[in-house]
N, C-alpha and C positions, 0 to 999 in steps of 0.2 A: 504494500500500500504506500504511495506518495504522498509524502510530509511538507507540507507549504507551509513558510513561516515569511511573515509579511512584515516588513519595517516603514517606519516612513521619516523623514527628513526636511532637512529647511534649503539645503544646499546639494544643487547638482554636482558639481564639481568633487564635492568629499564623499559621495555616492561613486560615481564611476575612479574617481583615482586610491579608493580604496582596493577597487577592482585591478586595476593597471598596478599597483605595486603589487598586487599577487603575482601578477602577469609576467614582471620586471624579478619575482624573486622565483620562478618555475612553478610555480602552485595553484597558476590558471593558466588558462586562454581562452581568446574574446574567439568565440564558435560562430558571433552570427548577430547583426545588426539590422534592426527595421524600420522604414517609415524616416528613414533620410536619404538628400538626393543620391549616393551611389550606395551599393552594397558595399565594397572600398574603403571602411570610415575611416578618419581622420579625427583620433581623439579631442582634442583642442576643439576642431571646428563641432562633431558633436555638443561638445561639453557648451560651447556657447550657441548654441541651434537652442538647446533644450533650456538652457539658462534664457534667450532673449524672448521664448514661448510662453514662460513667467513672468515676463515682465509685458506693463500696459504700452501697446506702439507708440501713442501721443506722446508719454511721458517718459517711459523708460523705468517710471518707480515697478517695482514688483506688485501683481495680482496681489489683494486680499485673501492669500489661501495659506495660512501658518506653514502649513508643512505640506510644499507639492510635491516632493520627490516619493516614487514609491518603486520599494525593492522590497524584491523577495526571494525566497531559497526555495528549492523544490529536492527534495531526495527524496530518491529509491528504497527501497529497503532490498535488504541480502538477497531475497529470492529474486527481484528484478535487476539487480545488479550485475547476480551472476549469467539472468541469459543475455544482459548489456554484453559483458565480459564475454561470451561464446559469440554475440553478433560482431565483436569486435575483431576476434580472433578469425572468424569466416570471411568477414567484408571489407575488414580495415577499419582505423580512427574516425574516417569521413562518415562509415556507414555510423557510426556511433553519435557525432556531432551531429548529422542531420537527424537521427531521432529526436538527443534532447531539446534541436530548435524545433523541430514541429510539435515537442511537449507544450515549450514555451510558449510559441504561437497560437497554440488551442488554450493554453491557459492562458493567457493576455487579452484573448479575444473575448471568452467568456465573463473573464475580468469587467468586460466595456474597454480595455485599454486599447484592444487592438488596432487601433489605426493612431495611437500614439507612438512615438521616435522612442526605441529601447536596443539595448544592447545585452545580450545575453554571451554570459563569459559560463567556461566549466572548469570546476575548482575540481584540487587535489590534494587541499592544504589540511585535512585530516582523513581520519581512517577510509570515508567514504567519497566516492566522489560525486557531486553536485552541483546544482547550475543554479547560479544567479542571475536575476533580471533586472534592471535598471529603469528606469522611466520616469516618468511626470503625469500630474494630476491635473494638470493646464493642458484643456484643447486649443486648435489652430485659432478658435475664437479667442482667444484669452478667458478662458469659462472652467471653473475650476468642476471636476468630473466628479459625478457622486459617489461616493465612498461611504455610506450608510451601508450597513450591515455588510461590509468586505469580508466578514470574516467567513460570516455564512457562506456569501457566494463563492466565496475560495474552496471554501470545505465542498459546497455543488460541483463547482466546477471541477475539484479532484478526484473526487468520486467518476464522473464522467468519463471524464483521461482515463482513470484503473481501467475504466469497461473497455472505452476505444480503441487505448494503444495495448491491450491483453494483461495490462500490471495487475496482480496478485491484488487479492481482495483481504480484509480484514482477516476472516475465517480462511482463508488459508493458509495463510503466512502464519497465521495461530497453531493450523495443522503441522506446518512442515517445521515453527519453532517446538510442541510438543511431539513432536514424530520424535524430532532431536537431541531432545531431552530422553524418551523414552529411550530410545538407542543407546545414549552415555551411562545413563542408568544402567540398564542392562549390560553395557560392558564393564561398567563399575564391577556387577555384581558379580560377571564374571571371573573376574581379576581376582575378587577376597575368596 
C-alpha cells in the first residue's frame, strides 16, 4: 500500500533546493518535470516560473495564500518495491522512473494539481526508495487552489493508484507481513 505524506511551505525555492542538494549529494534525481515550457528544466528558471505564479502581475507582492508550496512523498511499501526492483532488473532505470512519474501524475491530477508546474525527483537517501513532488497552490490565475480536506483526497486518490497501477492492498501486505512472521517463527522453532 502507498504512503502519501503531504507538506506544505511558504517558499518555493527551499522546497525544490532541498530536492537538488539531495541531487548534488547522490541520494536523488529529478525523474520528471510538468507543466513548464520544455521537459528540459532548468532549475533556476523553474524555481522563478513557480515563484512569479505566487506573486500578483500588477504588483509583484505575493498572493494572499500563507503557504502555497505543496510537496509530498509517496512510498511503496516492500511488496511493491520488490516487483519495482524485478521491473527494474527486466527493463532498466527508465522502465522504473516512468512508473513513478505516471504515479505522480495520477496522483497530482486527482490532487486538482495536475495542470500545475511540479517537479518530481526519486530519493534514495534512506532504506526505501521514494518520490517527491514539488509544486504550488497558485493557479495561472493567481487563485490560490482549494486545499480543504487534502488529506482525504490524498488518502482517495491513493487508494485508486493501489487499484490502477496493481500496488498491494492493505490486507495483503498484512498477509505477506504475517505469512512472514509465520515462516520466522516457525524457523525459530525449528532451530531450538
Amino acid at each position: 500500500i502507498m504512503i502519501a505524506r503531504i507538506s506544505s511551505g511558504t517558499y518555493i525555492k527551499g522546497a525544490v533546493m532541498y530536492n537538488e542538494n539531495k541531487v548534488e549529494e547522490g541520494e536523488a534525481n529529478l525523474i520528471g518535470a510538468r507543466n513548464f515550457e520544455s521537459d528540459d528544466i532548468d532549475i533556476s528558471n523553474a524555481i522563478f516560473r513557480m515563484d512569479q505564479q505566487c506573486r500578483k502581475s500588477d504588483t509583484g507582492k505575493r498572493v494572499r495564500v500563507k503557504k502555497p508550496v505543496f510537496s509530498c512523498s509517496l512510498n511503496l511499501n516492500d511488496v511493491d518495491l520488490a516487483k519495482l526492483e524485478e521491473l527494474k532488473k527486466v527493463e532498466g532505470e527508465a522502465s522504473e522512473n516512468d512508473l513513478y512519474c505516471r504515479i505522480a501524475d495520477r496522483y497530482m491530477e486527482g490532487m486538482g494539481y495536475g495542470k500545475q508546474p511540479y517537479i518530481i525527483y526519486k530519493h534514495n537517501d534512506i532504506e526505501r526508495t521514494h518520490i517527491h513532488i514539488v509544486s504550488i497552490r497558485v493557479d495561472e490565475n493567481r487563485r490560490k487552489i482549494n486545499d480543504s480536506y487534502e488529506h482525504k483526497r490524498s488518502e482517495r486518490v491513493r487508494q485508486e493508484i493501489n487499484k490502477e497501477f496493481g500496488l498491494s492492498t492493505k490486507g495483503e501486505n498484512e498477509k505477506n507481513i504475517n505469512a512472514e512472521k509465520r515462516s520466522n517463527y516457525i524457523h525459530h522453532a525449528r532451530e531450538s
